[in-house]
Phi, psi and omega in degrees: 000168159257152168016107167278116196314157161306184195268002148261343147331301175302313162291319158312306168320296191283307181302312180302333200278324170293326164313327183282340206276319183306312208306301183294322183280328171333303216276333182304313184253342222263000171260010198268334190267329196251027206242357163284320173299307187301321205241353176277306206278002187262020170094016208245102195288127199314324185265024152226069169316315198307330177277013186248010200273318181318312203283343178269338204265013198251297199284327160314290179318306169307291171353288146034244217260024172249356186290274191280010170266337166269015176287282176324314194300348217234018141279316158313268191283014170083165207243006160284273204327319174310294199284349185292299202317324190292315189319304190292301195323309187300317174280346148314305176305305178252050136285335175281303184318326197278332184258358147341077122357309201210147197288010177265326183303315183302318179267358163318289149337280189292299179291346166263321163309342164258339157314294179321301212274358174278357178245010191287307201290318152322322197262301226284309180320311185302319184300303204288355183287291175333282229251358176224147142348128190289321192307320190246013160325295186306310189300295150012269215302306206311304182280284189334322169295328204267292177325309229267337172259012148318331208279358191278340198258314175285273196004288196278329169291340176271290195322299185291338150316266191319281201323318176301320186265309169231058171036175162340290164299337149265032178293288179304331146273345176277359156325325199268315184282328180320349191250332173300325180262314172294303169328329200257315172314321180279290149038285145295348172216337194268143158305105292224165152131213172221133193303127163338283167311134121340104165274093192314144190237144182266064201294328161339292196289323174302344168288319192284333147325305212274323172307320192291315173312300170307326138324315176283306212280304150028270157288349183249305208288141182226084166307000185219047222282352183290004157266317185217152188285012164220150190278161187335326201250015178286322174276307178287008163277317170320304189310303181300311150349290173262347156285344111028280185265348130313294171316295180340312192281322185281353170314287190305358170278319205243305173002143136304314188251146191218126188288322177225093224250111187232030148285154217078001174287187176267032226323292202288340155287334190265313146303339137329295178312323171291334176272324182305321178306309191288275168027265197279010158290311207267342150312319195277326182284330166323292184262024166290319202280344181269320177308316177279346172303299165340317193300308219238333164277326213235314176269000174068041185247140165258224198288333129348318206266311198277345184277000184277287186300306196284006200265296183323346169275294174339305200287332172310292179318288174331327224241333182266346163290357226233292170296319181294309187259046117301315190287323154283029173256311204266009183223187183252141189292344163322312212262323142008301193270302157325300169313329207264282192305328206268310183315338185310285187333318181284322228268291168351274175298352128328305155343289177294316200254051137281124171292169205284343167251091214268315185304351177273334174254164224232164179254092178293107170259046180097269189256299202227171159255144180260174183249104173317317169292322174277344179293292172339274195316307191320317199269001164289315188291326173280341169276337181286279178339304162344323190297298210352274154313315178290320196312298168331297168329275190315309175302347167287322164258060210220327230212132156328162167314321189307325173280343208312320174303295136330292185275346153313327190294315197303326178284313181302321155331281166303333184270329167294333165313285205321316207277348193268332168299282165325302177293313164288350171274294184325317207281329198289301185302345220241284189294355160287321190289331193263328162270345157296313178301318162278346204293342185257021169270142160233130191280100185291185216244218060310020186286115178047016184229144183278159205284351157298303176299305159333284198308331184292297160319310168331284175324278179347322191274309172284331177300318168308322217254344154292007224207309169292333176285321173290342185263311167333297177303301175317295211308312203286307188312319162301298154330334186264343179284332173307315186301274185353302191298305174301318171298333184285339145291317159312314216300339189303305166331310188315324164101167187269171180272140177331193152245107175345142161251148201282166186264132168308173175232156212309165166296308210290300190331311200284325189298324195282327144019237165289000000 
């Protein structure tokens, strides 16, 4: 590389690289709000939700697998070059999304846009590697991180902004000059060269990464959920899957060159941690996409309404992530994380046990009353936020310095799994359940019946079919607290923090001793 810029030079270089990285993660959530509007005007009708699931499990799956194989590249080819290419690739993406006709076009989209945009973070990581110091890295790393689980917070509240103002579609445009601009922006601050060494890239393990991904998700999606919770071909595509993603672990086991090469960590904490991450990924995408499902079906609110309900979750989320890593400074991040996951856990089934009419109760503390759904959403969200930070923690010093760049990306990795996995397992059972629950409504007609009789039947019919939606949420809600309830055991795995070491003494000191 060249010449390392001054330090203030440097702090510019990096703030452009977290802007870009917020940029990617925004597109990540901004579609959770808008997304009954998005697939409604492409013809695709509420009871059948299940063909609009592609479009959050499209832009994840990209996300993926372009994160650590276009990480690598930007080793090769320098870390400017990357992130341009990656920019454009993104504006590319949602310009197809934004001019999208038809839901294969839409997911067409959605998936070159989390490719491109799944390698901003790995390359902006990598930078921070370059320009700071190993002693003050890790803070670097700390805030790129930070950044990166803002957009889960920003997102579905920025999506539901723009959409109120220029639909849906201006989500998506206004994606292209903003990337247009980070491009000139990198352009002017990040620094230009090439790593000294040539750096082999493991292109083997991203195929077999992005296939194995590609493969589950497949197998889970069910354009036809009213017979089984999985379509004809799921189970040998699961299967064709996880041997997949088995050949993936032993490539990466035996390789030289490594897509995520985390030798010398500290495996059994790290790989806890790593499990714990898919977990509350797939808690978290559940409930960005279901609460609002909840919003616009069952409270009749729109997307505006519903991004007002899911801010009770968000905000929370944020202000305890804020709290987790204090609380991991000073306490073992184990119980942090255990803790964390189990408040999940509560809020979650507090969920599941909402009545079909939820807005209405109210929680009596005495001097005043809570609103049950928002006292509920809060208290999911301060146990999911909690993790954030120890999750982080532990993977770092779980790994040499030298890795720190790796294994964050590696918790984001894992954690963009879960949601991506989670959501598509959760949503083909959850919308199977919901075509059982209905297969015996028949949609009436206005047909031989006085205009009373319609409306009675009608009502009759929607009340059925809301009724089918409240046990459908429970039933995903109840599940997602089950996931929690396992990370907060896994989290028990991770191990205590080292005990600092101590410096032998000096030889006279030792004499003094003895």
């Amino acid at each position: 590389m060249s010449a390392v810029p001054p330090a203030g030079a440097r702090r510019v270089a990096i703030g452009v690289g977290g802007i870009v990285v917020l940029l990617a993660a925004i597109d990540a959530y901004v579609v959770v709000t808008v997304l009954v509007t998005m697939v409604g005007d492409l013809g695709v009708p509420v009871n059948h939700i299940e063909r609009a699931s592609l479009v959050v499990t499209a832009f994840l799956l990209g996300y993926v697998a372009g994160m650590p194989l276009l990480g690598l590249l930007s080793d090769r080819f320098g870390r400017r070059v990357m992130l341009q290419v990656c920019l454009a690739g993104f504006a590319a993406g949602s310009a197809v999304t934004a001019l999208a006709g038809s839901m294969p076009t839409l997911i067409t989209g959605r998936a070159l846009q989390g490719l491109a945009g799944g390698a901003l973070l790995p390359i902006t990581m990598a930078l921070a590697g370059d320009l700071w110091e190993e002693h003050r890295r890790s803070t670097v790393l700390g805030g790129v991180g930070a950044v990166q689980e803002l957009g889960s917070v920003l997102g579905p509240l920025y999506g539901a902004a723009i959409a109120a103002v220029a639909g849906w579609r201006g989500i998506f445009w206004i994606n292209i000059p903003v990337a247009v601009l980070a491009m000139l922006a990198v352009q002017w601050t990040v620094p230009g060269g090439r790593p000294a060494a040539r750096t082999r890239v493991d292109v083997v393990g991203g195929v077999l990464l992005a296939a194995g991904l590609g493969l589950l998700v497949a197998g889970l999606y069910n354009p036809d959920p009213g017979h089984a919770t999985l379509p004809s071909w799921g189970v040998p595509c699961i299967a064709a899957g996880l041997v997949v993603i088995v050949a993936f672990a032993v490539w990466e086991a035996r390789a030289r060159t490594r897509l995520l090469d985390l030798r010398g960590a500290r495996r059994g904490g790290l790989f806890a941690t790593l499990g714990v991450s898919l977990l509350s990924g797939a808690a978290l995408m559940t409930t960005l996409v279901d609460v609002q499902l909840v919003a616009q079906t069952l409270f009749g609110r729109d997307s505006t309404g519903g991004a007002f309900l899911l801010a009770r979750f968000l905000v929370p989320l944020a202000l305890a992530a804020a709290l987790g890593g204090v609380l991991a400074r000073r306490l073992d991040e184990r119980w942090v994380i255990a803790g964390g996951m189990l408040l999940a856990a509560v809020g979650y089934a507090r969920i599941a046990a909402w009545p079909l009419r939820a807005e209405g109760v109210a929680y009596d503390l005495g001097l005043f009353t809570v609103p049950r759904v928002d006292a509920d959403l809060v208290i999911a969200g301060l146990g999911l936020g909690l993790v954030i930070a120890p999750l982080s923690s532990v993977a770092l010093r779980s790994v040499p310095a030298l890795q720190h760049g790796i294994a964050s990306a590696a918790v984001v990795v894992a954690r963009m799994m879960g949601m991506l996995i989670g959501v598509a397992a959760l949503g083909a059972w959850g919308f199977h359940r919901f075509q059982t629950l209905t297969a015996h409504l028949a949609t009436p007609l206005p047909i031989g019946v006085s205009r009373t009789e319609f409306a009675r039947r009608l009502a009759a019919y929607l009340a059925a079919v809301k009724a089918a939606l409240h046990t459908e949420y429970s039933d995903i809600f109840w599940a997602t607290a089950a996931l929690c309830v396992a990370a907060a055991v896994l989290a028990l795995a991770i191990g205590g923090r080292p005990a600092p070491a101590t410096a032998a003494p000096a030889p006279a000191e030792a004499d003094a001793v003895t």
